[in-house]
C-alpha angles and dihedrals in degrees: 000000000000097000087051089055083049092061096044094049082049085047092051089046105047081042086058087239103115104091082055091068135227131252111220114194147158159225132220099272136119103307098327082149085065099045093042076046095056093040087056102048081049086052090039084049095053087051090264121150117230140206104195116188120231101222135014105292127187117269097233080054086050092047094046087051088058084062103044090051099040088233116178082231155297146271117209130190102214138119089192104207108348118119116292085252084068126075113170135190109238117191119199121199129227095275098053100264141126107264120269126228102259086054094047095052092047084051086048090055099046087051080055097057094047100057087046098056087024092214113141109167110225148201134175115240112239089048087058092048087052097057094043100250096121124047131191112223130171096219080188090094090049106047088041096054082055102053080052084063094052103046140020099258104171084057090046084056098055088056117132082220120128110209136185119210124204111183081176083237087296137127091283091079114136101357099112085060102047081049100048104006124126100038134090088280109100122224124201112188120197125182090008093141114089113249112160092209099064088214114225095359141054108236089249109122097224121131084256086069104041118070085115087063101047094048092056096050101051081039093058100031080235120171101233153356131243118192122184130182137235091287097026098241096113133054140207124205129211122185130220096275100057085260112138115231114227107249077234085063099045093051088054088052095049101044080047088051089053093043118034105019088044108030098230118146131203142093134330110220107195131174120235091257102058127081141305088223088085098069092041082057100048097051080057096052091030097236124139112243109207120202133220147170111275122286129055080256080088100025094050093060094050089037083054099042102038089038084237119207083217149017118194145163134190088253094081093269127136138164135199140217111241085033106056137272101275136098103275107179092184094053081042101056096039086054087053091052088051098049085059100045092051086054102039084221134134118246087257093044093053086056095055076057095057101043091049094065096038101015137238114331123175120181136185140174131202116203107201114184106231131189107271090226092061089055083102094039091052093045091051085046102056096041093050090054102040108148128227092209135019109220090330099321112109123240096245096185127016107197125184110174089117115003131330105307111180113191110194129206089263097054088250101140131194122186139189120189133147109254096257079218104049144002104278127110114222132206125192130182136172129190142142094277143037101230089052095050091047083048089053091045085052085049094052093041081058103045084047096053089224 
């Protein structure tokens, strides 16, 4: 872990970044304060100034931080919503964003280069923070002063709405109150100690997790559900009745919401897994919606060059133009609580809306752990089968820029692709209709041989 904070502090130098300082923060898991502790003493060590945060932070608070200091970067300690056995190393680039390739790679060689010479400059924290190299600084004032700018807050708060909140016992604990307390709107919290075991779930906000959630919900009467993950940068949603909405769902709403509720115009960037009701909904607003591979690696760059309304991906991740181009499930979330307070609808209600301007839409994904060593022999297998029509519907369009994506004549899709973060293969599919989308999952299972 100390040798990765050396290469970064090589790659800020060599980027000429370095003299501009790096935010370190962290999430809720095992020991992450000591780890954002050692990465600092290794960036301390290199002459870089530090701003360390104090407590696990979120990292869209972390990311906008990047931007109201003007840092050359971060580095966060967080492994999101993988399961609590897992702890991961996150760098964040100047602008916010998730790191692209090209920066990763450079990164990559520099870390190369350090556990072969085996040289990591050092120095102990509470000398750094003597001489004033390392500074300890609570981005939530801040991040939360810009999501005021974004969003009436002070009306959101006077809302008759009854809402439940899962952090999922991550670092997104007590944020949605510190954002819309204190007002008529009610606010439930569930799993907002820390426990790094996150006893009984993994912080990932799909319906599988989220039982908690449901119960509560039907238990208090409440409105809604928000679900956050282990960082906070992507959201689950639950409706009235306990139901899980789709994240395919949720990105429609929101880009409706933009669109529609606030009047605001521009592109839809979308990743290859999320859903075919985005382009129904940009023919009726009349705004381009622009594809890519998985991860906002790939959204951030088009959100940055075509000055996108908004940035999403079928993990629950969604970005927004005037914030920065990176997943924010808090801004998220409000935006969701807005969009029902301007409508005066129910979660499911809002979803008969929707329906009713691009029609129905289901969607499901199975995730199926696979031997590392068949990744070649499934993918052989899959392109070797690919089918020209799907129960009498043509293929229309095959794409493989990440996975097997068949688009048929209809706009029904199925895709199979390996998770870019763990072994697992995935398959997604959406259709009118449920039984259509669990035939086409069956379909890809057996074109996959798993």
């Amino acid at each position: 872990m100390r040798a990765c904070a050396q290469a970064v502090a090589d790659f800020l130098k060599q980027a000429g970044l370095a003299s501009r300082g790096l935010i370190i923060g962290y999430d809720t898991r095992f020991a992450s304060e000591d780890f954002a502790s050692a990465a600092t003493e290794v960036a301390a060590g290199n002459g870089i100034k530090v701003y360390l945060c104090p407590k696990a932070t979120p990292t869209p608070a972390i990311s906008f931080g990047i931007l109201a200091k003007k840092a050359g970067g971060a580095i966060i300690i967080t492994a999101s919503h993988n399961p609590a056995s897992w702890s991961g190393f996150k760098y964040k680039s100047e602008d916010g964003t998730s790191a692209s390739p090209e920066v990763t790679t450079e990164i990559e060689r520099h870390l190369s280069h350090t556990l072969t010479t085996g040289k990591i400059n050092r120095v102990p924290l509470s000398e750094a923070l003597d001489q004033g190299i390392v500074k300890y600084l609570d981005l939530a004032p801040i991040y939360v002063q810009q999501l005021a700018k974004l969003i009436d807050l002070t009306q959101l708060r006077q809302a008759r709405l009854k809402v439940v909140v899962d952090p999922m016992y991550g670092a997104g604990a007590g944020y949605f109150n510190m954002l819309l307390g204190g007002g008529a709107i009610q606010l439930v919290e569930i799993n907002s100690e820390r426990n790094p075991l996150f006893p009984g779930i993994q912080p990932e906000p799909i319906a599988a997790n989220l039982a908690k959630l449901s119960a509560t919900i039907k238990e208090q009467k409440a409105n809604v559900g928000l679900a956050t993950d282990g960082d906070a940068d992507r959201l689950g949603i639950v409706d009235e009745n306990g139901q899980f909405l789709t994240q395919l769902q949720v990105f429609a709403l929101l880009c409706l919401y933009l669109l529609e509720v606030r009047g605001e115009r521009g592109p839809i960037v979308k990743t290859i897994t999320t859903t075919s009701m985005l382009y129904r909904l940009g023919e009726i607003f009349n705004v381009p919606v622009y594809e890519t591979p998985v991860g906002f690696k790939y959204v951030a760059p088009i959100m940055l060059e075509k000055n996108a309304l908004i940035g999403g991906e079928e993990s629950g991740g969604y970005g927004f133009r005037g914030h920065m181009p990176e997943r924010d499930g808090l801004l998220a979330g409000i935006y969701f609580l807005d969009l029902m307070l301007k409508t005066g609808k129910t979660p499911s209600q809002l979803i008969d809306y929707l329906y009713s301007k691009v029609g129905p839409h289901y969607y499901q994904r199975r995730d199926f752990t696979f031997p590392e060593d068949e990744r070649q022999t499934i993918t052989k297998r899959v392109s070797d089968n690919l089918p020209q029509s799907i129960e009498g519907v043509e293929v229309a369009k095959i794409n493989t820029t990440d996975g097997f994506h068949l688009t048929l004549a209809d706009t029904t899709w199925l895709l199979i692709r390996f998770s870019g973060t763990e072994p697992v293969l995935r398959i997604y599919a959406e259709s009118d209709s449920l039984t259509r989308v669990e035939r086409l999952l069956e379909l890809g299972k057996e074109l996959a041989g798993v």
